[in-house]
VOPAGU-2260 file (C-alpha; in pm, 1 decimal, decimal comma):
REM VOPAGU-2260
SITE   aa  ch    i         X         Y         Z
SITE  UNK   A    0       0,0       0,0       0,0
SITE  UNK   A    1     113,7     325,5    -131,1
SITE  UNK   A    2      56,7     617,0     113,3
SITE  UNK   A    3     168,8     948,5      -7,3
SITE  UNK   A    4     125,2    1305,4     141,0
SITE  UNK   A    5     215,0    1658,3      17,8
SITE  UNK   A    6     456,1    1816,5     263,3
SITE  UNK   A    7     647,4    2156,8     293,7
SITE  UNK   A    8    1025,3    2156,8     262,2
SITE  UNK   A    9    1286,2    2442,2     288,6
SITE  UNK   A   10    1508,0    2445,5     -26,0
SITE  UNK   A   11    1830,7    2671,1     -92,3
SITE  UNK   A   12    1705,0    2792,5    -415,8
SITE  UNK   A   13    2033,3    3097,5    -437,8
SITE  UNK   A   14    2327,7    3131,1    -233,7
SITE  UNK   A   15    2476,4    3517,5    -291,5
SITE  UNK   A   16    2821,7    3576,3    -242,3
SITE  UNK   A   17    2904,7    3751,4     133,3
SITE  UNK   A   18    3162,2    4007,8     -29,2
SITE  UNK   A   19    3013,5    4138,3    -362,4
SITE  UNK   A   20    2626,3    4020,0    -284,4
SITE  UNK   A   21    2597,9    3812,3    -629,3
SITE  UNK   A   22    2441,6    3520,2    -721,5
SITE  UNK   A   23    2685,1    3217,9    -675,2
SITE  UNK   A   24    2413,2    3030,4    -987,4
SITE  UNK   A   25    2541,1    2941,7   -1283,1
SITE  UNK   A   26    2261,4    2904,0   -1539,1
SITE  UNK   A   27    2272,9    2495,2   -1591,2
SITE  UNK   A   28    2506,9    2408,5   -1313,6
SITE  UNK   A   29    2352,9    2508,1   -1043,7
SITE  UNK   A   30    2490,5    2711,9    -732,5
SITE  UNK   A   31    2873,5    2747,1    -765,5
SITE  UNK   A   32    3026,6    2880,8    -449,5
SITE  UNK   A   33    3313,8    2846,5    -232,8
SITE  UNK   A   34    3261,0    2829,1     191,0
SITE  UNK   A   35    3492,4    2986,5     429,8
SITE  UNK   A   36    3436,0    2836,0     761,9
SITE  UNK   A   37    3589,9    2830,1    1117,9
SITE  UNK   A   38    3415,9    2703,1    1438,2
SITE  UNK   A   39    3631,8    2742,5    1767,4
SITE  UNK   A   40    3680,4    2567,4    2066,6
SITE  UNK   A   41    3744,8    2562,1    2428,4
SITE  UNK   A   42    4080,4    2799,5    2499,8
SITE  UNK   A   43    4047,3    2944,8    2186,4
SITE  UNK   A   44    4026,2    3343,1    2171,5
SITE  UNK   A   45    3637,0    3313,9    2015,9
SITE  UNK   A   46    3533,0    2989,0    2202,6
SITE  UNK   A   47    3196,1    2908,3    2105,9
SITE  UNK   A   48    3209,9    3164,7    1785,3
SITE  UNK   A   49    3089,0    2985,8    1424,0
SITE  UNK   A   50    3192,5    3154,7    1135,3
SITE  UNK   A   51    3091,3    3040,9     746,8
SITE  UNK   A   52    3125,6    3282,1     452,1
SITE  UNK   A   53    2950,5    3206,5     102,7
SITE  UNK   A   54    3210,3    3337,0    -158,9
SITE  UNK   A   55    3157,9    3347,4    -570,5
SITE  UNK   A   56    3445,0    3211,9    -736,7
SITE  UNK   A   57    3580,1    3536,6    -860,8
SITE  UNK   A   58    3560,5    3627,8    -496,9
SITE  UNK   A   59    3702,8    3301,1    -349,4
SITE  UNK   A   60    4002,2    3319,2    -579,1
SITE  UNK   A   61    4108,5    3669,7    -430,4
SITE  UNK   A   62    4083,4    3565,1    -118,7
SITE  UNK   A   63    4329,9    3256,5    -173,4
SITE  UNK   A   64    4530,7    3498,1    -343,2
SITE  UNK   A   65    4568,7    3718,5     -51,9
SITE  UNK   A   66    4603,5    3434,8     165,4
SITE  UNK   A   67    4891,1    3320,0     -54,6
SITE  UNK   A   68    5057,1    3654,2     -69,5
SITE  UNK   A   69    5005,0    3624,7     316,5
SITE  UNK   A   70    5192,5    3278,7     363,9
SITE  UNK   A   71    5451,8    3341,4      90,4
SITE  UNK   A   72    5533,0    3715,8     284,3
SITE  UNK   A   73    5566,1    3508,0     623,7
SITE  UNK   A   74    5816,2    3210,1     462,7
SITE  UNK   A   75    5991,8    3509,5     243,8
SITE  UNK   A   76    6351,7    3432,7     414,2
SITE  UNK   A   77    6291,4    3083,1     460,1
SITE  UNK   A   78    6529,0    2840,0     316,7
SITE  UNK   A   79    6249,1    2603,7     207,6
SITE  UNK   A   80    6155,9    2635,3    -150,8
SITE  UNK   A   81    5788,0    2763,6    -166,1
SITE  UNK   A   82    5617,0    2609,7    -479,1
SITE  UNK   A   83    5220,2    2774,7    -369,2
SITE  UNK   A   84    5097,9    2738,5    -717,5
SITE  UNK   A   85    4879,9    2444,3    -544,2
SITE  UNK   A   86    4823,3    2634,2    -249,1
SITE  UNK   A   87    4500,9    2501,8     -89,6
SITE  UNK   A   88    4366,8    2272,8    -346,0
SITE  UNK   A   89    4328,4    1935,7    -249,4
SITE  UNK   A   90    4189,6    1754,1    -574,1
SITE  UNK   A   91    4166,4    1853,2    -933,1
SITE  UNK   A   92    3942,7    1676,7   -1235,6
SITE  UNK   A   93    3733,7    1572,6    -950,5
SITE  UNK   A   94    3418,2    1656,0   -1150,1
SITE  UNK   A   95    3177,9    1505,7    -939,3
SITE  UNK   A   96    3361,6    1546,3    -610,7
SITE  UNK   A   97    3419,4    1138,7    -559,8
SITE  UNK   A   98    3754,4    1239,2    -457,5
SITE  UNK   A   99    3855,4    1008,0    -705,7
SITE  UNK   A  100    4151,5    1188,8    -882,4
SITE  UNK   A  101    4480,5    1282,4    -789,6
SITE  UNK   A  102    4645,1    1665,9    -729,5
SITE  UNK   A  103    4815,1    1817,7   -1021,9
């Protein structure tokens, strides 16, 4: 026996970007967004405090920027060799985010 009901659901139907306000959809993809997130603990400086920020891609990719900028300024006179053209990506050609491919 088949027993079927209508019911209400809540849907994300646009995510906009928390620096320039646009629309993170990309007509026939769906939403495309990066998320910036923290969430600290006990004997941290913000226990308790959540944090998550929705960026666009154009928006995501100049804030990795500036975080690379930021880590290459702080290893500038280190005698390691700083290759940060990978800086922060974890997967590539991972089209459908199986985390079945392999970095560079």
């Amino acid at each position: 026996m088949k027993i079927t009901a209508m019911e209400q659901t809540e849907l994300v139907s646009d995510v906009l970007c928390d620096v320039c306000g646009d629309s993170t959809r990309v007509e026939g993809y769906g939403l495309q967004f990066g998320t910036f997130r923290a969430s600290w603990g006990y004997g941290s400086a913000h226990d308790g405090e959540r944090y998550e920020v929705h960026l666009c891609e154009p928006c995501f990719f100049r804030t990795l920027s500036g975080l690379r900028r930021e880590r290459m300024v702080n290893f500038m006179f280190s005698d390691e060799d700083q290759d940060l053209s990978d800086f922060g990506r974890v997967a590539r050609d991972d089209f459908f985010n199986d985390g079945d491919s392999a970095t560079s």
